[in-house]
N, C-alpha and C positions, 0 to 999 in steps of 0.2 A: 270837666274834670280831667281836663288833660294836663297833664306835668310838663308841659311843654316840649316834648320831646317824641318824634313821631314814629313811630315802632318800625316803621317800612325804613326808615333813610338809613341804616347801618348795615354791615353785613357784619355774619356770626363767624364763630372761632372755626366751625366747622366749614363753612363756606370758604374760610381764609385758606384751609388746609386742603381744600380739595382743590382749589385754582392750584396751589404751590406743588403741588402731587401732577396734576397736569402738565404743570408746566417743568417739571423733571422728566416727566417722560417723555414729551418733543425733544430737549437738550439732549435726552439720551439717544435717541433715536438720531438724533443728526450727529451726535458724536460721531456713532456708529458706523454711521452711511460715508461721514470725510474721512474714519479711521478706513475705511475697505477700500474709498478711492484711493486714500494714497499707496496702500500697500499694493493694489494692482497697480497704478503707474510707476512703481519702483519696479516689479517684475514687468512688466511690458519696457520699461526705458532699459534693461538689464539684458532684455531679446534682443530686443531692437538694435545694440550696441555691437553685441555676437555677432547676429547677422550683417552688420554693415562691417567687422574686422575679415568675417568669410567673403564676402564681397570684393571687397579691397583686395584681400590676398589673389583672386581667383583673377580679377581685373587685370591689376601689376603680372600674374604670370600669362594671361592670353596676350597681352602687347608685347611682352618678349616673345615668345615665340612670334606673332606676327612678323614682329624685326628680325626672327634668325633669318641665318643663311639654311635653308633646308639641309645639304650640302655636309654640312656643320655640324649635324644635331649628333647627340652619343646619349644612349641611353645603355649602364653598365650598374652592375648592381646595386640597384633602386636609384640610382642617381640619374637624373635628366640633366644633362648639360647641350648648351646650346651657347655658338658662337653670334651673335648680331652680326649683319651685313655689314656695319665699319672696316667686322675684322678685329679688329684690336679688345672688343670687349667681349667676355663672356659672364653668363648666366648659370647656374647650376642650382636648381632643386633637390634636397633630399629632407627626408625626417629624421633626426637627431634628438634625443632626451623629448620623445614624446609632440616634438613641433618640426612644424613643416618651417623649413628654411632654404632662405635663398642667397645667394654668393655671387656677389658680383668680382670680377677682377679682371686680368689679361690671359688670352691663352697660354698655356705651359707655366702657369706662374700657380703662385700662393694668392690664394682668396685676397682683395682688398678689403671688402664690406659683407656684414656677414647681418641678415636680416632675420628674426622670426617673424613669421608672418601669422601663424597658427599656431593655438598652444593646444594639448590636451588631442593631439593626433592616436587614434589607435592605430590605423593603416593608410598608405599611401603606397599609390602602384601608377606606373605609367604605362601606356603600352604608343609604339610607332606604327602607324599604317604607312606600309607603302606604296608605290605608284600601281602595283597589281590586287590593291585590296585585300594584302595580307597583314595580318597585329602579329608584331614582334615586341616581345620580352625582352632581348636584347639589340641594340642598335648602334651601331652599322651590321646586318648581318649578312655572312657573308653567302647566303642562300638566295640574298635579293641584290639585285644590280641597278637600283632604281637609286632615287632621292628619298628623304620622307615625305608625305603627302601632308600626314596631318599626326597630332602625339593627343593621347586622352589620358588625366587623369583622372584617379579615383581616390578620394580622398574621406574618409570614415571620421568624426568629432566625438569627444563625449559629448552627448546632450543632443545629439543634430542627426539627423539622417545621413546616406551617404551622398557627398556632391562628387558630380561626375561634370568633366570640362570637357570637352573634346576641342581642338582647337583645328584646323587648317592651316600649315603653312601656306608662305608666298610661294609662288615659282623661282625657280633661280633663275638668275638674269645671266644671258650669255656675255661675256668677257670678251 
């Protein structure tokens, strides 16, 4: 008295509904989990980016001073300026509208290139050590009879803590 048709071999409405209900909630769950990767790799690639622009900046100003002439260096309010050993070129550091900027040109002249290198500066301060382990605020002063030895800045970001550089000049090469 079978009709043919065997009660086991099918699945019901309700069966169909529970697989479908299941299998919404994996899709949701993975949604979920690609939606939070991407939004951290967008904030991690967004760090990452800052800190390689603060890097860069800090780089490019330790090789120039590496290359001043010690000799040379003038530090006058908040402005670091330093001549390179050629002679013919100078470098000058200051913060303007908020960014740390650098000026490249010839001594006694007008800036040729004028870089930002940092945006969103709150403070920036240098100080010159000189050959008797004194920080000066202003530089060349006329208290100290030395070369500078070494110039540190400090430099405050929004978002960032404060970096500090301290740099060593070369020695000056006698003539």
């Amino acid at each position: 008295m079978n009709s043919g048709r065997d009660r086991m071999a099918g699945v019901t409405l309700v069966e169909v509904l529970v697989a479908l209900s299941l299998f919404a909630m994996v899709g949701l769950a993975a949604f979920t989990t690609l939606d939070t990767i991407l939004r951290v790799r967008a904030q991690t690639d967004g760090r990452l980016e800052h800190l390689a622009r603060l890097d860069r900046a800090l780089m490019i100003y330790g090789r120039d001073l590496i290359e001043a002439d010690p000799q040379a260096i003038t530090l006058e309010e908040g402005v670091l300026s330093a001549t390179l050993q050629d002679g013919r070129t100078l470098r000058s550091y200051l913060r303007s509208e908020g960014t740390l900027q650098r000026q490249s040109g010839m001594p006694n002249g007008d800036p040729d290139l004028t870089q930002t290198l940092v945006e969103e500066v709150e403070t920036l301060t240098f100080r010159v050590l000189d050959g008797e382990g004194i920080w000066h605020d202003i530089w060349p002063d006329p208290a100290s009879d030395g070369a500078a030895s070494a110039v540190d800045l400090t430099l405050e970001v929004a978002g960032a803590r404060t970096l500090r550089r301290l740099v060593p000049l070369s020695q000056a090469v006698p003539k």
